[in-house]
N, C-alpha and C positions, 0 to 999 in steps of 0.2 A: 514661595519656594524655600525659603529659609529654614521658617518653619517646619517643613517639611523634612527638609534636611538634619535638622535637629531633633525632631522624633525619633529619624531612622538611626540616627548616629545612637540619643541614649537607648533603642532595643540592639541594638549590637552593642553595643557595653553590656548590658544585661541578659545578653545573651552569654555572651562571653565567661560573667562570671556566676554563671548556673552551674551547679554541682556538679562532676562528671558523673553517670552511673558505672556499678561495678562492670558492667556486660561491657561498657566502652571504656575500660582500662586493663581488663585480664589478658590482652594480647601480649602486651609488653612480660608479661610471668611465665618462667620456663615452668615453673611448678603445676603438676596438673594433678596432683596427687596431696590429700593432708593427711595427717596422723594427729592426735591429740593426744597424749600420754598422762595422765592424770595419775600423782601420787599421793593418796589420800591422805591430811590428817597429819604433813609433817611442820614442824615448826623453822621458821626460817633458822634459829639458833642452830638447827642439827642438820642443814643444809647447809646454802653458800655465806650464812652467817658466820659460818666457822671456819677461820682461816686457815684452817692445818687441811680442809676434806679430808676429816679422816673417815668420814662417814660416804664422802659421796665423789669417793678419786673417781670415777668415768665421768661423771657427769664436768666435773670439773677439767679435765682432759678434752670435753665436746666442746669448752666453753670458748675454743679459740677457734672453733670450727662454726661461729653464730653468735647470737647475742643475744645476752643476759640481761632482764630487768630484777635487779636487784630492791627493786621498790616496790615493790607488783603489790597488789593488797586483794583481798577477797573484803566489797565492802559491802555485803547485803545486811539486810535487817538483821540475821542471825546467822551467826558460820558453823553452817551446818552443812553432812553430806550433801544433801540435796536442793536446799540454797544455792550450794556451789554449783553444782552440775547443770542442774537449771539454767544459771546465768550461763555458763558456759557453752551452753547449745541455745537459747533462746536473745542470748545478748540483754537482760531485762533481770534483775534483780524483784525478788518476792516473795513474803512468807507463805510457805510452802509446809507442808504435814513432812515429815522427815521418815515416816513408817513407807513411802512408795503407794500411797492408796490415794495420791490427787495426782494428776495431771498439770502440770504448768501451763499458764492463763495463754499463753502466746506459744508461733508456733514454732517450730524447730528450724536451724540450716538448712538439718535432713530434709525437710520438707518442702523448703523454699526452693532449695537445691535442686530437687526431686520434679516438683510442679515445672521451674521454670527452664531447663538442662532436659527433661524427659529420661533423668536415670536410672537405671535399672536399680533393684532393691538390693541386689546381691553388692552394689558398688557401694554401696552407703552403710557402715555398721556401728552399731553402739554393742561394745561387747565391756562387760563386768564382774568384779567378784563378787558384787554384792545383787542381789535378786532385786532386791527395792529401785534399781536403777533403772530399771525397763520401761521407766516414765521418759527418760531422755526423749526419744524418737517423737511422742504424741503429744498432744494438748486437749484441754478441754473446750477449747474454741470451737463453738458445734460446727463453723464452716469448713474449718482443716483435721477435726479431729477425726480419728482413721482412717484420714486418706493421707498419700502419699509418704507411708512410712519406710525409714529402713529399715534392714534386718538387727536384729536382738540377740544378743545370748546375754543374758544376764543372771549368773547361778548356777548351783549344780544343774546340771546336763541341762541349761539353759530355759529351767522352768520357771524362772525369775519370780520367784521367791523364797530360794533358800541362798544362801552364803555357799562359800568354795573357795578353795585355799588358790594363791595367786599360782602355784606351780601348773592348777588345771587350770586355769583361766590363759595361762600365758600359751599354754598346746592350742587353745581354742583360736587366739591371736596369731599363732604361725600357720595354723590351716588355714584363716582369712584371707592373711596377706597372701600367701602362696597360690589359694585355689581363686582368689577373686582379683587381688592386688586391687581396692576398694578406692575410688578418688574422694570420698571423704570417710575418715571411723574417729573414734573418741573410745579410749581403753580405760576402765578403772582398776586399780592395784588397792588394793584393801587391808595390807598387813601392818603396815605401820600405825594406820587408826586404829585395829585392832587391839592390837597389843597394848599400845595407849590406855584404850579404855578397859586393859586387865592390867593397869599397873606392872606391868613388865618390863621394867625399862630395857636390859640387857635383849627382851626379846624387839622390842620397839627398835632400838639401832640396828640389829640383822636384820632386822625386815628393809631399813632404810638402805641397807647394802646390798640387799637382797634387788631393792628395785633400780636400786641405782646400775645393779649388774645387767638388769633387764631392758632397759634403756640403752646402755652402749650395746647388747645385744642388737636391738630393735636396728637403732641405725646402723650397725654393722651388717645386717643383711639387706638394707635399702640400696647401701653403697657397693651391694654385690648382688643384684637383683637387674638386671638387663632394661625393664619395666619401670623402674622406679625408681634406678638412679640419675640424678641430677637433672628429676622431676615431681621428688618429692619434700615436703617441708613436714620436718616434725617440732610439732612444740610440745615441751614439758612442763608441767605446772602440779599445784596442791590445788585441794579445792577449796579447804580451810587449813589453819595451823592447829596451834595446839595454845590452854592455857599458859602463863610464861611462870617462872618460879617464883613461889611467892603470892602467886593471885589464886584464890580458891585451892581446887588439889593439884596448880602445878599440870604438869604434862598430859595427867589422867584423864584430862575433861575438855571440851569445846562448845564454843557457840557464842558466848555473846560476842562484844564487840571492842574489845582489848586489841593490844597491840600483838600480843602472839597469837591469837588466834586471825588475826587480821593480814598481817606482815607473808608474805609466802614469797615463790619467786619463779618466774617464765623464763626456759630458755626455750630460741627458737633458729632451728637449723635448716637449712638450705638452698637452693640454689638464686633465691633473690633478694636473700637475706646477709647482710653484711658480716663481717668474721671479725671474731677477737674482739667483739665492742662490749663494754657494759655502762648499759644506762642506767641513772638513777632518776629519770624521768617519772614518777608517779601514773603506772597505768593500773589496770584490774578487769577481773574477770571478766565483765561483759562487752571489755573491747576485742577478745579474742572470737568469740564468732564474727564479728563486725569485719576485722580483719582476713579472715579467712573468706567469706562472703566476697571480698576485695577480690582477693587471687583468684578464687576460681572463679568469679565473673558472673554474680546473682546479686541480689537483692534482699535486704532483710529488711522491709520497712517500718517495721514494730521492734526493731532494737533501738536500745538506749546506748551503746559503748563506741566507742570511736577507731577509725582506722589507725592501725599505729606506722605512721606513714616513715619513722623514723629507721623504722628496723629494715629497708630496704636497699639495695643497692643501689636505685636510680630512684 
């Protein structure tokens, strides 16, 4: 009988400390709605690196309105566009063609989301300035690949292979939110990288203003949206930086694995997320699907990044 006793006693302990899954913790989340706001390609130095924000006053105004990881890093093999993006939706770091002509090895949010939720395509979107980015949504995993995709606009008139300036992409982004109000999308802004790689610097910081304006945009219609307010979480991120001054040409170039091109920073706003905090906790890109996976209550069991259980209210 003892015996007995003592089996059952240590599978209740071991029961007890088995993993919760996400489906058995999203209750507790007001949040039923994500946004992903990806600003391509800025270096942490011309972000919340720079104590004055003179580059990035809304963002820096949001910053008491959620929490800032000021340590954030993008640490794939190569900080590249779509390294980044990759990780970003698939939680899984991996070199990857940077031209948009592979598929990431593993399968998307969108998907897991999709399969296990049963949601509709119009609720899930990957919209971009850059055409190449239309990989987000799919994989090359012959058992997930083109099934349960979201929708796409990636490019001029969303034939996701040519480029398009953020002001069409951003019209593309309010007709989403409006005609769909999506419970998960991920947005690419593409002018700061741009510019970057034409050596422009003065145009490179309007671009960073430029998106920094579109950002307090974004959440100022969330917070005036009947639908989505104070049930939706937006987080902001790069998906790489930039070379730091003095390494190779400086600002103009990215990718390997330096500290500026490395170094970026998450902020992440709403309603189960704590306000006015800033961690210097060491997180990165592939903990943000992981996290997100979290709130809305699915499963990614091919990610590699961790829940950031810190940035929560409770």
């Amino acid at each position: 009988m003892q015996n007995r006793l003592t089996i059952s006693a240590f599978f209740c302990v071991l029961l007890f400390f088995q993993p919760i899954k996400a489906q058995e913790t999203s209750a507790s989340f007001q949040t039923k709605h994500v946004i992903v706001l990806v600003i391509d390609g800025v270096r942490f130095t011309e972000s919340f690196g720079d104590d004055s924000c003179r580059y990035i006053p809304n963002l820096c105004e949001l910053k008491s309105d959620g929490v800032l990881y000021d340590q954030f890093r993008a640490n794939g093999p190569r900080t590249t566009t779509n390294v980044g993006h990759t990780a970003l939706v698939t939680g899984v770091y991996q070199r990857i063609s940077n031209s948009g002509k592979a598929f990431p090895r593993n399968p998307s949010m969108f998907q897991y989301f999709m399969k296990q939720k049963d949601i509709d395509k119009n609720k899930l979107w990957a919209i971009s300035s850059k055409g190449k980015l239309s990989i987000m949504g799919n994989t090359r995993n012959r058992k997930w690949r083109n099934r349960f995709l979201p929708s796409v606009y990636c490019g001029k008139n969303g034939n996701n292979n040519d480029y398009v300036n953020d002001r069409e992409t951003w019209k593309q982004v309010m007709h989403v939110m409006n005609t769909y109000k999506p419970y998960l999308s991920i947005i690419n802004l593409l002018a700061p990288d741009v510019n970057g790689h034409g050596n422009n610097w003065e145009g490179y910081l309007q671009a960073i203003r430029n998106s920094d304006a579109y950002a307090r945009e974004l959440w100022e219609w969330i917070q005036n949206d009947p639908e989505m307010k104070d049930q939706t979480t937006l987080i902001i991120t790069n998906d790489h930086g930039r070379n730091e001054d003095g390494h190779k040409d400086g600002f103009i170039s990215h990718g390997d694995r330096s500290i500026g091109n490395r170094h970026i920073f998450m902020l992440a706003l709403g309603p189960d997320t704590k306000k006015n905090v800033v961690h210097n906790k060491k997180r990165e890109l592939i903990d943000i699907p992981v996290t997100i996976a979290h709130i809305l209550g699915f499963d990614m069991p091919t990610a590699k990044g961790e829940v950031m259980w810190e940035m929560f209210l409770n």
